[in-house]
C-alpha positions in Angstrom: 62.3 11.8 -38.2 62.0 12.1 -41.8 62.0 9.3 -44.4 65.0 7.8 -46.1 64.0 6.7 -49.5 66.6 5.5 -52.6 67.0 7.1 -55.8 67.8 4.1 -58.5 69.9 5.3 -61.3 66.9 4.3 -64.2 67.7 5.7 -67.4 69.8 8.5 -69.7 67.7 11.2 -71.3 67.9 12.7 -74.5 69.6 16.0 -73.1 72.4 13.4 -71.7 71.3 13.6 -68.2 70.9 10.1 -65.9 67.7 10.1 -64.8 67.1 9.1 -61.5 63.9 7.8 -59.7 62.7 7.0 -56.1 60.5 3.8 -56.4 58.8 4.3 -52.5 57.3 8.0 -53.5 57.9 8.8 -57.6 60.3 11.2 -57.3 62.3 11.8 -60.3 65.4 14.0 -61.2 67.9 14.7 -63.9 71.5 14.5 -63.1 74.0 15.7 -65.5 77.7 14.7 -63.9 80.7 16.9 -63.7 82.5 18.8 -65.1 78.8 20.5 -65.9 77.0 19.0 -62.9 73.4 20.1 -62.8 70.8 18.3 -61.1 67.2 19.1 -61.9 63.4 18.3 -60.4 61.5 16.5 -63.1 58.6 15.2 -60.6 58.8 16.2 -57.0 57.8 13.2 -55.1 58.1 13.3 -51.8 59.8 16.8 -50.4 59.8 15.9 -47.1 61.8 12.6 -47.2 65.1 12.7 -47.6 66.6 11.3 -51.0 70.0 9.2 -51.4 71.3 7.6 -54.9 72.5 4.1 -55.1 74.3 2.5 -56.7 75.9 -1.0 -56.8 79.1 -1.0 -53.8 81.5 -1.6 -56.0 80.0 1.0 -58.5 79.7 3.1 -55.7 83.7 2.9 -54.3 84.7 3.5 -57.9 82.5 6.6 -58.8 83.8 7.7 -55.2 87.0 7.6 -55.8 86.9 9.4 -59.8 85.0 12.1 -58.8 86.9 12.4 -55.5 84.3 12.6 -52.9 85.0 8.9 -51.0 84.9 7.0 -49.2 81.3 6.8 -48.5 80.5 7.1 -44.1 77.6 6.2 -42.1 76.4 9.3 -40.6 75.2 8.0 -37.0 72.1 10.7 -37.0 70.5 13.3 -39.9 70.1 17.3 -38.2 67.6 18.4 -38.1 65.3 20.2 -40.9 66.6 23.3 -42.3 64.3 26.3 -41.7 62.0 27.4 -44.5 62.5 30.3 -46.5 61.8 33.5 -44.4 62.5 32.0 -41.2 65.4 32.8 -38.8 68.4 29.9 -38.5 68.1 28.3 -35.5 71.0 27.6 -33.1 71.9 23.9 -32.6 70.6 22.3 -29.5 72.7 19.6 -27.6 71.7 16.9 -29.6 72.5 19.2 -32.9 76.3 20.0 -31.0 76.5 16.4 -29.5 76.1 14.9 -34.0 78.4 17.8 -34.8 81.2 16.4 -32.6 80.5 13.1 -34.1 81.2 14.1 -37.5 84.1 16.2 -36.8 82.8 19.4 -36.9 83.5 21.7 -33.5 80.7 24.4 -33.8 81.6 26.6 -30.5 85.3 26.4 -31.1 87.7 28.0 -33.4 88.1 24.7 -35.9 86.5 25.4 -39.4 84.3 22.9 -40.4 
């Protein structure tokens, strides 16, 4: 399973961006919010974990609920790892279909996800 690490929000650049930072691996990005939402790689950290921002709940609800993308769920299991560049897309497995269904998402039937 691959890491979980948290992106603090940790400054504003000059260009306006936040800058965001991962504290467990040095990861660092620039985030510029919408309506021109661009997110660049300043420092890579670690690529293989995956990143999360946050914030403060109550900064969190209220972000969520401007910008229209609330409220925030618990996801009971990540899928697995996209394939790499070049490489065929792999078919879910059970487990893959089983997390699907958890989330809403019917992959063999006709429902859009």
């Amino acid at each position: 399973m691959r890491p979980i690490h948290q992106m603090r929000l940790t400054g504003k650049l000059g260009s306006g961006a936040d800058e965001w930072s991962c504290p467990e691996c040095g990861r660092r990005i620039a985030l510029f919010r919408p309506p021109h939402a661009d997110l660049t790689v300043l420092d890579p950290g670690d690529e293989e974990a995956v990143h999360i921002g946050v914030l403060e709940p109550d900064a969190a609800a209220e972000a969520a609920e401007r910008y229209g993308v609330g409220p925030i769920q618990e996801i009971p299991r990540p899928p697995r790892a996209p394939s790499r560049a070049g490489e065929p897309v792999p078919e879910p497995d059970a487990d893959d279909r089983r997390w699907l269904a958890e989330i809403g998402i019917d992959w063999d039937g006709d429902a859009a996800a």
